[in-house]
Wavefront OBJ file of the C-alpha trace (Angstrom):
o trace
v 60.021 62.757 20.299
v 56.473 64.858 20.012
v 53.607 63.633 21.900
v 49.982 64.849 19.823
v 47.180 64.531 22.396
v 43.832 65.125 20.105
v 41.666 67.819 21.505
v 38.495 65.580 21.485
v 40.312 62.725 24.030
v 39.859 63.638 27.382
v 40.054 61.016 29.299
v 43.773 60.093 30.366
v 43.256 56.421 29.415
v 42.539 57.454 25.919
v 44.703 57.674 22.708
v 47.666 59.779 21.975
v 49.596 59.806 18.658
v 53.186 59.557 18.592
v 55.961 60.979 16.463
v 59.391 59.874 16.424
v 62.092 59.198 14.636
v 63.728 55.707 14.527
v 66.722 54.060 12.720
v 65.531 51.966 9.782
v 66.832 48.364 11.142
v 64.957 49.678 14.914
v 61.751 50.359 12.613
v 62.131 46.738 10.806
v 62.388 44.597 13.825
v 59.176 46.393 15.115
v 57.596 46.567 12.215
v 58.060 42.770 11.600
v 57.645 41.892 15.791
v 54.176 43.709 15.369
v 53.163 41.523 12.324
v 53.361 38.759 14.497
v 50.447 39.936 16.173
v 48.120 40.827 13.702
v 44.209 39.959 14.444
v 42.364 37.642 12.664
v 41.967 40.526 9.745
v 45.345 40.634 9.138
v 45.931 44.266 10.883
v 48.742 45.260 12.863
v 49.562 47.603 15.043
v 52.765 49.297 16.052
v 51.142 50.289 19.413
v 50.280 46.528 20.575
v 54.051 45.773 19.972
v 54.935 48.332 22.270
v 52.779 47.089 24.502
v 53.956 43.814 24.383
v 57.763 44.698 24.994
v 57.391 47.025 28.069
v 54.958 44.493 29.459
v 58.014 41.856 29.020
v 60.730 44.365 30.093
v 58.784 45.090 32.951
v 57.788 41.462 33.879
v 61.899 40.822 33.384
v 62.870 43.164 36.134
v 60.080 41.857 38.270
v 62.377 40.883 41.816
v 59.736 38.647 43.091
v 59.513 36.690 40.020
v 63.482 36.512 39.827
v 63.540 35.314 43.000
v 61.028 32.908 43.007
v 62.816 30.864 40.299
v 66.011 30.947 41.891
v 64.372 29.563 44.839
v 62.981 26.568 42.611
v 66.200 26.196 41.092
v 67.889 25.797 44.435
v 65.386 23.033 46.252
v 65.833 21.285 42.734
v 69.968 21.212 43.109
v 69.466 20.769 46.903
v 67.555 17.463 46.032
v 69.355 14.155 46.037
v 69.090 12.168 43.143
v 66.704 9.051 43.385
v 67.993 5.709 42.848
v 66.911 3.749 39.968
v 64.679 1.393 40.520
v 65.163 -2.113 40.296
v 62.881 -3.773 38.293
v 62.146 -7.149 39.258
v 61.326 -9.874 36.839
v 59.069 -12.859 37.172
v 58.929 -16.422 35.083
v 55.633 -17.716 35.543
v 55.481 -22.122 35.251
v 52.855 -23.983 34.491
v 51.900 -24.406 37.629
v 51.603 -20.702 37.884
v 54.306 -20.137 40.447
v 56.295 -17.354 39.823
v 60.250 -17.501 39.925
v 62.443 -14.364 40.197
v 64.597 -13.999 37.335
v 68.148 -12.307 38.615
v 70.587 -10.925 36.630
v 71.126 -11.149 32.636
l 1 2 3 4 5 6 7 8 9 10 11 12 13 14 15 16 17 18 19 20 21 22 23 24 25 26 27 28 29 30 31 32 33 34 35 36 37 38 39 40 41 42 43 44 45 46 47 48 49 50 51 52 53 54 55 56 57 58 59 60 61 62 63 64 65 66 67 68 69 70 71 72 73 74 75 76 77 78 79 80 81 82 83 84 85 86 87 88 89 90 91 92 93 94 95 96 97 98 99 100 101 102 103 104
C-alpha cells in the first residue's frame, strides 16, 4: 500500500491519495457499497465508503455501547410478564342500567 501526500496539502486534515491493490470481488462489494451513497448528482466516492465502514467497525467494538444493550436486554428478561387484562363487558337496557356480561 503507497500513501501520495500532494505537496500543496499541508494541513494534516487534508487529502491524501491512496494506492492499493485489492482482489476484484473486495473492489466490487466497495465499489457497489459506495454507490449506495452517491449525492444527489449521482457521484460516488470510494473514500465516503471507507468512511462509513471504520465508523461502523469502530462504533461495533464500542464497550460502552455493548454494554449498555446488554443491560437493557437484562431488565427486559428480569421483568415479569403482565397479566392480560380482563376486559369487562357491559349490556346497556332501556332503562340505561348497565349489566355485566360474564363469560361467552
Amino acid at each position: 500500500m503507497e500513501e501520495v501526500i500532494p505537496d500543496n496539502t499541508a494541513q494534516e486534515t487534508g487529502p491524501v491519495f491512496l494506492r492499493t491493490v485489492i482482489r476484484r470481488d473486495v473492489y466490487d462489494r466497495l465499489k457497489s457499497f459506495a454507490m449506495e451513497y452517491e449525492t444527489g448528482r449521482g457521484d460516488w466516492d470510494f473514500g465516503v465508503a471507507i468512511q462509513l465502514l471504520l465508523d461502523s467497525y469502530f462504533e461495533s467494538r464500542n464497550p460502552t455501547l455493548n454494554e449498555k444493550l446488554d443491560l437493557i436486554l437484562s431488565m427486559q428478561s428480569n421483568q415479569e410478564p403482565e397479566e392480560p387484562k380482563i376486559e369487562k363487558k357491559f349490556v346497556e337496557m332501556l332503562g340505561g342500567t348497565k349489566i355485566e356480561v360474564t363469560g361467552e
